[in-house]
N, C-alpha and C positions, 0 to 999 in steps of 0.2 A: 119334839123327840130329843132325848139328853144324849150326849156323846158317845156315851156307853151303849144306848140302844141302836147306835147307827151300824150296821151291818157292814165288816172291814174286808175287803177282799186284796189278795193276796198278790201281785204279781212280781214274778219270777224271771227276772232278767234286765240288765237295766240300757236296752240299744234303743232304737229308734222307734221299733214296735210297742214293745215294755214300755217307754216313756210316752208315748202315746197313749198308748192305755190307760196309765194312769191319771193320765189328765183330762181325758172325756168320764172315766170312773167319778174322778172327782168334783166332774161338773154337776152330776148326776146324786150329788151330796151323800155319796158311798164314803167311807172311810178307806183311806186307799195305804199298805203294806209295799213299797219295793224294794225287794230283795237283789244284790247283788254282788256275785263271786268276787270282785277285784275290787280294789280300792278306791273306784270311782267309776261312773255313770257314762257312757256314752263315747269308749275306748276307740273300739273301732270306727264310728263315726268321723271322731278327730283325725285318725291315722288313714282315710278313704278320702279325709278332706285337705289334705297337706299339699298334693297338688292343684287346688280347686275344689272346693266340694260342691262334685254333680246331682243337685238336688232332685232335680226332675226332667222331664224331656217336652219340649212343645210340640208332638205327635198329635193330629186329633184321633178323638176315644177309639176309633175304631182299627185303625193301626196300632194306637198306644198299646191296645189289649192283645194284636194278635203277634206281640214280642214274647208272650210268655207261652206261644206254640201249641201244646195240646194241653197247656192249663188256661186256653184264652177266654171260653164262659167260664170257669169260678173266677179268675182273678176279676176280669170283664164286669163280674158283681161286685167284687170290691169295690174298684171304681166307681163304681156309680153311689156309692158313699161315698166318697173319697177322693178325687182327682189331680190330676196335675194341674188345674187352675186353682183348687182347694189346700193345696199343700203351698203354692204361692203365697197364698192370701192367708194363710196360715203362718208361713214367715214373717209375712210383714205386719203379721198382730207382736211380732215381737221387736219391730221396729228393723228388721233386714228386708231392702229390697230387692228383687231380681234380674236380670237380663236373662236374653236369649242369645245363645252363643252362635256361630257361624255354622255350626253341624247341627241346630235345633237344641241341643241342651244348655239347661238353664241353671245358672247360676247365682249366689249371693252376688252383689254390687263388688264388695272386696271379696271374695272368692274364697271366705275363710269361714273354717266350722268353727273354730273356736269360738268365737261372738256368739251364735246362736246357739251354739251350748250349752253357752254363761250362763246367759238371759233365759235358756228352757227350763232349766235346772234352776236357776232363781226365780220362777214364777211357779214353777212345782213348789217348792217348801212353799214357798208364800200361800199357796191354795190349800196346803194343810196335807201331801202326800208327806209321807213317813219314809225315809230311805235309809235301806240298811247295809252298806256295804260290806265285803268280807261274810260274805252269808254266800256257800257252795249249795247250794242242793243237792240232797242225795236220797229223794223219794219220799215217801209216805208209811206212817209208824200203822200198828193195826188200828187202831181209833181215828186213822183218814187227817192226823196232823202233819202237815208238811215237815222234815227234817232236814237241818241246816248244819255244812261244819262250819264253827266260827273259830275263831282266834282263842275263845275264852270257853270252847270245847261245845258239843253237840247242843243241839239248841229244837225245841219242837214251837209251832205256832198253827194255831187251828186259824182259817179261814170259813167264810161265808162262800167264797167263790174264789176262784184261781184260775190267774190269767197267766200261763207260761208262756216265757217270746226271749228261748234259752238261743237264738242264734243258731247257726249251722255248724261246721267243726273247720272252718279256714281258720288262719290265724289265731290259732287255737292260745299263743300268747297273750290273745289282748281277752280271754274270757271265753269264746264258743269254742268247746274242742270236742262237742259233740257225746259227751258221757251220759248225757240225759238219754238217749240211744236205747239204750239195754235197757233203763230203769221203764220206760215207758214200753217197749214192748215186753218185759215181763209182767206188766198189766195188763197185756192183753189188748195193748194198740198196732195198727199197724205200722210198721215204720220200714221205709222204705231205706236200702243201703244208702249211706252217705258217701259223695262224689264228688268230683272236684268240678267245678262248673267256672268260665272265664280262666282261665288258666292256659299255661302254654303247655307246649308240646316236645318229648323228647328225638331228638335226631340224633343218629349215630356219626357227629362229624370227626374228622383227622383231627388231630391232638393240634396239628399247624394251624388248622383254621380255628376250632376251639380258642385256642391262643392269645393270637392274632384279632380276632375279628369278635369277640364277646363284648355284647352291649351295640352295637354296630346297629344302625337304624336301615331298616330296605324300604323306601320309597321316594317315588309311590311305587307300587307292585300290584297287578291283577293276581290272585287267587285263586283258583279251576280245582274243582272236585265236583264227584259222581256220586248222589246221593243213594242210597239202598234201594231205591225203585230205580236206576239206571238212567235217571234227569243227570243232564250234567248244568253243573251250576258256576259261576263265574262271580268275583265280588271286590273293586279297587279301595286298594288305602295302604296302611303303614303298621309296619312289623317289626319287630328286632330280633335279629341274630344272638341268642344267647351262649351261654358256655354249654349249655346243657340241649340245646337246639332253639326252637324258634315261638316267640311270645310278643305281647301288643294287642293291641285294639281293634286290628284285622283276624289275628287268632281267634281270641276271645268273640270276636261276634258269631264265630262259626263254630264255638269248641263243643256244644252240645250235640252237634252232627258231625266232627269230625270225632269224641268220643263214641257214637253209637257205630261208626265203622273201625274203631279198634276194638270193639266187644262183638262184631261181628268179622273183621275179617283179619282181626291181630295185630291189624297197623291202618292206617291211614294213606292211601297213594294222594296225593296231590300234588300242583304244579303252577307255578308261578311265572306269568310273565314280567321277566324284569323292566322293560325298557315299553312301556306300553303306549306311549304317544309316539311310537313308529311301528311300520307295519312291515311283515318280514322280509317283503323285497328289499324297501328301502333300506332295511338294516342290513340285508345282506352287499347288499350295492355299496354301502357305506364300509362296511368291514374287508369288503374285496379292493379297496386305495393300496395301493402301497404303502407298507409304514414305515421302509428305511431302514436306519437305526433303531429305532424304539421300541421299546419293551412291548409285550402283550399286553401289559396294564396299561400302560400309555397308548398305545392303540386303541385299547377298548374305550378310554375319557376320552379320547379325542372323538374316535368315527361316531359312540353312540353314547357319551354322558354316562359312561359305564364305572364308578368308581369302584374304590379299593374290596369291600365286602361283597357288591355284587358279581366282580373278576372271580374273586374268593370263589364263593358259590359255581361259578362256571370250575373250577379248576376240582371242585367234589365231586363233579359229577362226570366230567368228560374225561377223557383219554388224552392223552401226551399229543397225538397224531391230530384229534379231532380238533385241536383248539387252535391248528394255524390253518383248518377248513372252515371260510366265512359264511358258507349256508350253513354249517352244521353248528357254528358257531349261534348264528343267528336263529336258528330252530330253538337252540337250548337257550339263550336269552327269553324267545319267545314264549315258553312252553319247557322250563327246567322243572325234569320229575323230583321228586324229594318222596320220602316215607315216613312218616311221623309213626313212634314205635309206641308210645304212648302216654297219656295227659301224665301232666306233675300229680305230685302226693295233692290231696285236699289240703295240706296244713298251707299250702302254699301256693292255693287258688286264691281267688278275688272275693269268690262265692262256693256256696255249695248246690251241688244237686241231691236228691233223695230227700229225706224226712217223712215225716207226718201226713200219711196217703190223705188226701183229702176227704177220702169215699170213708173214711175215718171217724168224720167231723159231720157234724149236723150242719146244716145253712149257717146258725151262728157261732162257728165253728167251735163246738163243744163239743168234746170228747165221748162218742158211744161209748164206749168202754168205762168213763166218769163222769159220771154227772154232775155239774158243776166246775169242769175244768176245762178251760177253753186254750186255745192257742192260735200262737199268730206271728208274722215276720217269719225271717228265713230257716226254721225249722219244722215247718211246713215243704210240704213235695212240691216245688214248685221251682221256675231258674228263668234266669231274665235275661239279655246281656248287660254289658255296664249303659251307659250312658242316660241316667236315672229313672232307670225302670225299678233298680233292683229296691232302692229307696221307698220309691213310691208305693209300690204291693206292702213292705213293711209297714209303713203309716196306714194305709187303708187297711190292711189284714188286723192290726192293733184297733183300729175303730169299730169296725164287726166284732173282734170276740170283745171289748170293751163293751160295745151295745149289746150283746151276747149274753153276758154276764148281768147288764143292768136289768133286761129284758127276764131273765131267769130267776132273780132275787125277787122280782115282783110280781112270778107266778105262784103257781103251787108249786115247782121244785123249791122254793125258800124254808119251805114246811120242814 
């Protein structure tokens, strides 16, 4: 078959989904099209990987899967294309090896996305994918050709097959800001509102502690809320104090159900025990010493390892009276109520919720509504928490509609 008659599909987005895509396409001796808005490939990848880039998580499959909650049979499919042993061993065909980190997530050896970038994006051209950066999408002309704005003004290109993996709308600087939205439900897809998903939370704190105590890390810290069916649920780790209220790794693992109780009950009640390798007696027994001289704050380091942000927090919440009383002092260490009023904007989430209802999508996640266009990665309905979940469903989601696509080209939909 001559170059020209190789059938070229098209994909539309150039992150971790999209770039997979294209390179199981191109295994599959498709001619491979991708398109992308920004002036290079693989933005938000780099900028998710600046502290470590968390590739994947060493959960086995059956937990792995039920991170992703009531999407845990479809993603559950993915997977089993696709793995966190598969995406390992996927790195290290590119010469990155990995470790398992002390919390189960597994990282590059140097801990850096950049390298595996490099070398993804230099073994894509090498395999003959086509990459177009500076290419926006903005839908479909009436004769079914994708439309692109470029630098050098609108631009049309017909595909054989289209693999869109346009990202969610976080960080909507580095490429996803979520405008494919509108263009796909006035097609007649379903598209679920986009949400902020991993993200913190706003608190209405005193301009003093604002101030003062913004960036301020609380841990460790127990976590307590009451989920919509009246479970009360409990979860330890490490949070920070922002200027705008409270964010971290402890937030974010919970922010999917601590948003569905601001959309059901207009905020959020929960409560954090500060001091949680003591238990209330001894804290109160501890707080009832005499302190002398010394301040409140000095009191609270000394009796219970209380420092500067966590005093803080006691002094938002309690009364003038309450705080030289050591049981009550000790109650609200224990068991300090807070109201979270509601998640940050999406642009300035980790991830997104909502998108491309799955019930949407065929098994290979082709579009009812189009045939021949498939989609995959985080503009799909689906939300993980961090700690390389969210990764992993992107590469696995890009290999279904990837296989999707190859699997359709060589039916009677190719006709």
């Amino acid at each position: 078959m001559h170059d020209a008659d190789i059938p070229r599909v098209a994909v539309v987005g150039g992150g971790p989904a999209g770039l997979f895509a294209a390179e199981r396409l191109r295994q599959a001796g498709l001619g491979v099209d991708l398109y992308e808005c920004k002036g290079s490939v693989g933005r938000k990848f780099l900028i998710a990987g600046k502290g470590g880039l968390n590739l994947t998580h060493s959960d086995p499959r059956p937990l792995f899967a039920s991170r992703y909650r009531e999407r845990a049979t479809e993603v559950g499919r993915w997977l089993e294309r696709f793995d966190a042993d598969a995406l390992r061993a996927w790195a290290r065909g590119l010469g990155v090896d990995t470790f398992v980190g002390s919390s189960g997530r597994v990282f590059p050896l140097d801990r850096k996305a950049a390298p595996l970038l490099r070398g993804w994006v230099r073994r894509l051209r090498a395999q003959g994918v086509a990459i177009h950066v500076h290419h926006r999408w903005t839908g479909w002309d009436g004769d079914g050709a994708l439309c692109f704005d470029t630098p050098d003004g609108p631009r049309r290109r017909h595909a054989a097959a289209t693999v869109l993996a346009l990202g969610g709308a976080s960080w909507p600087q580095l490429g996803s800001d979520g405008a494919w939205a509108p263009l796909l439900a006035a097609q007649g897809v379903d598209v679920a509102a986009l949400r902020p998903a991993n993200c913190g939370f706003d608190v209405d704190w005193t301009p003093h502690f604002a101030q003062r105590h913004a960036g301020a890390p609380l841990k460790p810290v127990v976590l307590h809320w009451t989920d919509a069916a009246g479970r009360a649920w409990s979860l330890q780790g490490e949070c920070v104090a922002s200027g705008y209220g409270l964010e971290g790794s402890l937030i974010y693992a919970v922010s999917a159900i601590l948003r569905e109780l601001v959309d059901r009950d207009g905020c959020a009640e929960i409560a954090l025990d500060l001091v949680p390798g003591l238990s209330p007696d001894a804290l109160a027994a501890a707080l009832a010493r005499p302190r002398g001289g010394r301040s409140l704050s000095e009191h609270l380091r000394r009796a219970a390892g209380v420092h500067e942000a966590k005093a803080g927090l006691l002094r938002e919440v309690l009364e003038r009276d309450a705080l030289q009383d050591p049981h009550r002092l000790a109650a609200a260490l224990k068991r300090l109520p807070l109201r979270l009023r509601q998640p940050r904007p999406v642009a300035e989430a980790i991830s997104t919720a909502g998108g491309i209802r799955l019930e949407a999508l065929d098994e290979r996640l082709m579009l009812h509504a189009r045939p021949g266009v498939f989609a995959a990665g985080e503009m799909l309905d689906w939300e993980a928490p961090t700690g390389g979940y969210l990764l992993t469903a992107c590469f696995a989601s890009g290999l279904v509609a990837a296989e999707g696509a190859i699997a359709w080209l060589g039916g009677t939909g190719r006709g």
